[in-house]
C-alpha positions as CSV (number, residue, x, y, z in Angstrom):
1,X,27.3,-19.0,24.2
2,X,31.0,-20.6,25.6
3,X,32.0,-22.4,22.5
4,X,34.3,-24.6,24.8
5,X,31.5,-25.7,26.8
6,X,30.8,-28.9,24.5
7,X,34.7,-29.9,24.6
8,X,34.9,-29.6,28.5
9,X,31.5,-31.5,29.2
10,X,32.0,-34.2,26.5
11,X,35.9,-34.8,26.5
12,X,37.0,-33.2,30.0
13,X,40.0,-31.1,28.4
14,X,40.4,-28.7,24.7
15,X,43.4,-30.0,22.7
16,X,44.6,-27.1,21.4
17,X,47.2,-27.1,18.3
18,X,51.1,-26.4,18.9
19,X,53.8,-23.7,17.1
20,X,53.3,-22.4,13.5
21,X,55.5,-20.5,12.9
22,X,58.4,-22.7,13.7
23,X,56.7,-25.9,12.3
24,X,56.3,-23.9,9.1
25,X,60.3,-23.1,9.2
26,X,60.7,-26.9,9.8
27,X,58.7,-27.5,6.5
28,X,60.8,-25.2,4.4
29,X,59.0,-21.8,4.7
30,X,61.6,-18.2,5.3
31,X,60.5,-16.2,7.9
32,X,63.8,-14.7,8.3
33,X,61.0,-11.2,8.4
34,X,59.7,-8.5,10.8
35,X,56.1,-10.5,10.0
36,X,57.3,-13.6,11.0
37,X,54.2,-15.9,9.8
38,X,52.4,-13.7,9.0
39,X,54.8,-13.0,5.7
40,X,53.2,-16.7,4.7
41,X,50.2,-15.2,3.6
42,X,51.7,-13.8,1.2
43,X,54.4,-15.9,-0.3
44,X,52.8,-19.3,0.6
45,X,49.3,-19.6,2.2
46,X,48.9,-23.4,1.1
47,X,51.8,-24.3,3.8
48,X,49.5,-22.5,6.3
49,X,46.4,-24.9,5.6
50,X,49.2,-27.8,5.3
51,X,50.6,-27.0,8.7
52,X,46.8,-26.6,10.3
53,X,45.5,-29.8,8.6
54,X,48.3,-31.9,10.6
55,X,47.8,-30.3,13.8
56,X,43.9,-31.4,13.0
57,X,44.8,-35.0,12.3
58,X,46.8,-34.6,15.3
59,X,43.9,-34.1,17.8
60,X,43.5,-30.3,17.9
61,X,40.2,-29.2,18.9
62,X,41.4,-25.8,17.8
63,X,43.5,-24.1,15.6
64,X,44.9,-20.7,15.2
65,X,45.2,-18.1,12.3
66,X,48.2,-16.6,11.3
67,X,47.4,-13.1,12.9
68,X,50.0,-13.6,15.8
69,X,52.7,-11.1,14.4
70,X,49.7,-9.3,11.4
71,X,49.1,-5.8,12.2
72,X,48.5,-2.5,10.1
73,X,51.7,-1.0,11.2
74,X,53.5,-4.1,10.2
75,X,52.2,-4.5,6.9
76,X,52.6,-0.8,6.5
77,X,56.6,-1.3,7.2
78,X,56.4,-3.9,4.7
79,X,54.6,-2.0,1.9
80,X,51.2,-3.3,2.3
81,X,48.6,-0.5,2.0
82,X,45.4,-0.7,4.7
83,X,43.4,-2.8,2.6
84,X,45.3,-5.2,1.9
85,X,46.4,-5.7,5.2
86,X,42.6,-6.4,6.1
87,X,42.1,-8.6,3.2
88,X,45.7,-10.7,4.5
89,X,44.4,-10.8,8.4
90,X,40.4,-11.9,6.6
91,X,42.3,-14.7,4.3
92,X,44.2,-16.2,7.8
93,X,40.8,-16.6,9.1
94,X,39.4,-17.9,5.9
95,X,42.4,-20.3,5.6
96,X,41.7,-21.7,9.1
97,X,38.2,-22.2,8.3
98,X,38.6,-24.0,5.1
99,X,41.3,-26.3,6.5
100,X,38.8,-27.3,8.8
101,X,35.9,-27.7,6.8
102,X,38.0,-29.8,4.6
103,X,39.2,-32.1,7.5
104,X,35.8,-31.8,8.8
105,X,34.2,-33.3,5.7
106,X,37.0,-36.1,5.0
107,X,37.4,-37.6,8.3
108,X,35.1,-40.9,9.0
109,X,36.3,-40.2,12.6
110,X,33.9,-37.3,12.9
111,X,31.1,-39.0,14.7
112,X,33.8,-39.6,17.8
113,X,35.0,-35.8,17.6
114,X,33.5,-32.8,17.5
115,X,33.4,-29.7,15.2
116,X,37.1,-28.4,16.1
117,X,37.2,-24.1,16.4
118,X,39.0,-21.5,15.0
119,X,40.9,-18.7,17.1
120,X,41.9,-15.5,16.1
121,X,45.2,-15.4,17.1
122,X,46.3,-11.4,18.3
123,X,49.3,-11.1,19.7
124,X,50.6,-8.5,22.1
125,X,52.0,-5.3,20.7
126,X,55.4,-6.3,21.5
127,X,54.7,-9.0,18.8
128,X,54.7,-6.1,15.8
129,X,57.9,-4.9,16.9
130,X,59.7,-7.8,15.9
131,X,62.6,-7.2,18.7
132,X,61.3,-9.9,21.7
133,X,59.9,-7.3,23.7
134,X,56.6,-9.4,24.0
135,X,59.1,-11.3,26.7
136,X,59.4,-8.3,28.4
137,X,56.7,-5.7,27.9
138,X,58.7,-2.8,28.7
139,X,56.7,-0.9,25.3
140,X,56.5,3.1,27.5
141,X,53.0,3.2,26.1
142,X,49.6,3.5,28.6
143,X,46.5,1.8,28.4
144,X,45.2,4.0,25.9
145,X,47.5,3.9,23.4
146,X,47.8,0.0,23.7
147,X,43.9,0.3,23.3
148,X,44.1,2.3,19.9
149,X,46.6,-0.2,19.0
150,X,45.1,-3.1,19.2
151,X,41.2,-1.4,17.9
152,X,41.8,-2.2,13.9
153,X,42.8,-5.8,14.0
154,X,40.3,-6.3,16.8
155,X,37.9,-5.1,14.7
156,X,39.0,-7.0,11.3
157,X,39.0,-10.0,13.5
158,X,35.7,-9.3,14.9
159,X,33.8,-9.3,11.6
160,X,35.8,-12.6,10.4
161,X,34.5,-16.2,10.4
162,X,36.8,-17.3,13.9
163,X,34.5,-19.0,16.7
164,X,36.9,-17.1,18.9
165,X,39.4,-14.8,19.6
166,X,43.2,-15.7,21.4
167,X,45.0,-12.9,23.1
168,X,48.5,-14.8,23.6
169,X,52.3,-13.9,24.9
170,X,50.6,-11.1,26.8
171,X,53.6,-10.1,28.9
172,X,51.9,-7.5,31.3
173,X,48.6,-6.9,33.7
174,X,48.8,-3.4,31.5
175,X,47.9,-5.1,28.2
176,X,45.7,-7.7,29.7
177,X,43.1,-4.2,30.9
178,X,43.9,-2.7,27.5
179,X,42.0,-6.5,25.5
180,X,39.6,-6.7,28.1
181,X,38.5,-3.3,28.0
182,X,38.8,-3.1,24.3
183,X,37.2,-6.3,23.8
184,X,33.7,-4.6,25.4
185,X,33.4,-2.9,22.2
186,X,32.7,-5.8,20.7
187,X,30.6,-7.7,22.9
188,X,29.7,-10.5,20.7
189,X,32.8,-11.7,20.6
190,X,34.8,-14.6,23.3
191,X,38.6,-14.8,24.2
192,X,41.0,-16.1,25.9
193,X,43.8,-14.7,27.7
194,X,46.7,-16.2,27.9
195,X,50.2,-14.2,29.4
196,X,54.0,-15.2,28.8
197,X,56.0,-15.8,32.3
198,X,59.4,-15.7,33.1
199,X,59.6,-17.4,36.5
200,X,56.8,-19.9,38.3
201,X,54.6,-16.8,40.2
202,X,55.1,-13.9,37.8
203,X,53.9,-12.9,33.8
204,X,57.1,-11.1,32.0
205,X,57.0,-7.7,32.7
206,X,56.7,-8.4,37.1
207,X,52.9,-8.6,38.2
208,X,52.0,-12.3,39.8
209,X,50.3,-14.3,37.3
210,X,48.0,-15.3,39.9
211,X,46.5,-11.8,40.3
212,X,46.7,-11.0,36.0
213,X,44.3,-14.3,35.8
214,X,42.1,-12.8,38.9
215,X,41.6,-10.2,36.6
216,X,40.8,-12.0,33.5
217,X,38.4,-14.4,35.7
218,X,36.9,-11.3,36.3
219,X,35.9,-10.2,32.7
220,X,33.1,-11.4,31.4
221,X,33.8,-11.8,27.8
222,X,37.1,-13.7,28.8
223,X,36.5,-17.2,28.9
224,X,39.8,-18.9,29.4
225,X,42.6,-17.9,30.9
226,X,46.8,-19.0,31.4
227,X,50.1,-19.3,30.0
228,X,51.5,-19.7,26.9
229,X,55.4,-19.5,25.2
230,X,56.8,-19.9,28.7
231,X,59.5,-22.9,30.1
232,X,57.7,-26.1,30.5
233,X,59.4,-26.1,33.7
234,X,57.5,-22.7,35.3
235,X,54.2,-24.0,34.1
236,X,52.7,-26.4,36.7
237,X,53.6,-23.6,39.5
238,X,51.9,-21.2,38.0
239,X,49.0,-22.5,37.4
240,X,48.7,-23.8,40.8
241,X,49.2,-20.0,42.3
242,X,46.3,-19.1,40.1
243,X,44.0,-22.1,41.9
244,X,41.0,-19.6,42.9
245,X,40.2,-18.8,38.8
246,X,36.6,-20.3,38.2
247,X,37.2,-19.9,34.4
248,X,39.2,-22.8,32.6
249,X,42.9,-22.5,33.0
250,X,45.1,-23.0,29.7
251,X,48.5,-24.3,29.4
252,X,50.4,-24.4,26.3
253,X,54.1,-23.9,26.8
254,X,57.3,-23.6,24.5
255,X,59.8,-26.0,24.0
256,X,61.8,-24.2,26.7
257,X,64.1,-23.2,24.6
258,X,64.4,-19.1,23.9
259,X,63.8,-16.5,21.6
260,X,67.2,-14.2,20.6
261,X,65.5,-12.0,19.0
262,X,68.9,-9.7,18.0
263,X,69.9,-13.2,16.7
264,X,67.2,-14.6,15.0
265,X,67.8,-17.8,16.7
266,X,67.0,-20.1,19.1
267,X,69.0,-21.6,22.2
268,X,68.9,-23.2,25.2
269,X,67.8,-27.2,25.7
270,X,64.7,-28.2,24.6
271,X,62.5,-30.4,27.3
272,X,62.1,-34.0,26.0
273,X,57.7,-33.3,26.3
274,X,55.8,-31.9,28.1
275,X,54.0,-33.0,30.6
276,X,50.2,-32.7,29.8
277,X,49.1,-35.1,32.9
278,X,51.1,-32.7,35.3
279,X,49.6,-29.7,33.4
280,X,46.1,-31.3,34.1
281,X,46.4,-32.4,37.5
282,X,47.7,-28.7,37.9
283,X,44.1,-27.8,36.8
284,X,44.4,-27.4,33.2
285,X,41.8,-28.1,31.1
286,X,43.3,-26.6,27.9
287,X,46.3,-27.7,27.2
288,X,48.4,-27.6,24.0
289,X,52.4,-26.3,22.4
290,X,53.3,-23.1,21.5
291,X,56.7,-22.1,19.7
292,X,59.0,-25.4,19.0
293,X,56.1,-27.9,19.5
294,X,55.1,-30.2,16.6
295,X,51.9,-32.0,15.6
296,X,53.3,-35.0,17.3
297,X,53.3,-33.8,20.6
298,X,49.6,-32.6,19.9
299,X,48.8,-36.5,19.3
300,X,50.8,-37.8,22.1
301,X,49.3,-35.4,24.6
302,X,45.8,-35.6,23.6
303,X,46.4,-39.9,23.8
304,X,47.7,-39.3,27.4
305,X,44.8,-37.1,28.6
306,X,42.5,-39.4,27.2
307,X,44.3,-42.5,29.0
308,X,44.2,-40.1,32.2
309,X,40.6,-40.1,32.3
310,X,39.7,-43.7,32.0
């Protein structure tokens, strides 16, 4: 069953939710850490159902966990044993699901929206490393090893309560095989795939997009595929190189500004919003923010795709 399949037939599009992490920052939290928001489930899980909750009210139709930047040999670096790492990556799921069962229950609304979904978020491995390589993907590991990485939070995210899982800021056709492959294992489970991009035909680490989302179009248990965390202004090209995909194309860029990873900062200009007609009319049917985007953006996009279609 294609959980998105209800959202595409009744509404045309998926609203999908925008940053976390930096909306979190914006709201007070530290994440001045090698866990990035994934350190929240520790020090402040509330903020996580607070930040959720608004992207809800927004207009998400789904919202991620905070599992972007959670893996074992993070936690480990941090001090955090095995099972409590599992019990951290089970309470971002149970978090997600809450916040929506709350919103679902409270909102008179309800009858005009359906159920929203929870992802899995699993970032790439770069993501653990905490140095901006998931920009690059330049790790020197093979398929296998990226396999055996990405096994134990596959599997603690397999057994959780998400409708589905989100493989995001994959920089590399590499670690797209490794999910896809890996994700067999688990064959009850749905994702999508979505790849960071540096330029308007190719995914971080050199291979066209266009022939990363042949691939993913290709894998059955894949059931969404496109670009996330890349310029606003790369977006709309890419997405048209990769016209032949029969699977639903995502889009849910940055705020074009970037990561400095060395620096803990950002820099660069910001784009004044991003374009979610141009993203649809490039053949995007979910379309949402990633790192710098706000829960306003959500509700003005969501408005604008609606007015699109009338």
């Amino acid at each position: 069953m294609n959980p998105l399949e209800s959202f595409l037939t009744r509404q045309g599009f998926v609203m999908l939710d925008g940053a976390l992490a930096t909306e979190l920052e914006r709201r007070g939290a530290d994440l001045d850490d090698d866990l990035w928001s994934a350190k929240i489930l520790i020090t402040a899980p509330e903020m996580i159902n607070e930040v959720s909750y608004s992207y809800l009210l927004a207009g998400a139709d789904i919202i991620a966990t905070a599992t972007y930047q959670a893996s074992f040999e993070g936690f480990e670096k941090a001090g955090i044993d095995r099972s409590q790492a599992a019990s951290l990556m089970q309470l971002s799921v149970d978090l997600a699901v809450l916040t929506r069962e709350t919103f679902w229950s409270e909102q008179d609304n309800r009858r005009f929206r359906l159920r929203p979904l929870v992802a899995a978020s699993i970032g790439p491995y770069g993501a653990c490393l905490a140095d901006g390589s998931e920009y690059h993907g330049n790790y020197g590991l093979n398929k296998q090893q990226l396999i055996d990485f990405h096994r134990p939070r596959m599997a603690e995210l397999a057994h959780s309560d998400a409708d589905i899982m989100a493989f995001e800021t994959i920089p590399s056709m590499l670690e797209a095989e490794a999910l896809i492959e890996l994700l067999e294992e688990f064959p009850a489970c749905k994702a999508w795939l979505s790849f960071s991009c540096k330029d308007e035909t190719h995914v971080c680490h050199g291979e066209p997009f266009a022939e990363c989302a042949a691939l993913a179009d290709q894998a059955e248990q894949i059931i969404a595929v496109g670009i996330n965390c890349s310029a606003p202004g790369h977006v709309t090209a890419l997405l048209e190189t990769a016209g032949a995909v029969k699977k639903p194309l995502m889009a849910y860029p940055n705020s074009g500004e970037v990561w400095i990873a060395s620096e803990h900062r950002w820099t660069g200009e910001s784009c004044d919003a991003i374009e979610a007609i141009q993203l649809y009319d490039a053949g995007a049917r979910m379309i949402g923010g990633c790192c710098r985007t706000r829960p306003d953006d959500i509700a003005r996009m969501r408005a604008e795709l609606f007015a699109h279609q009338e």
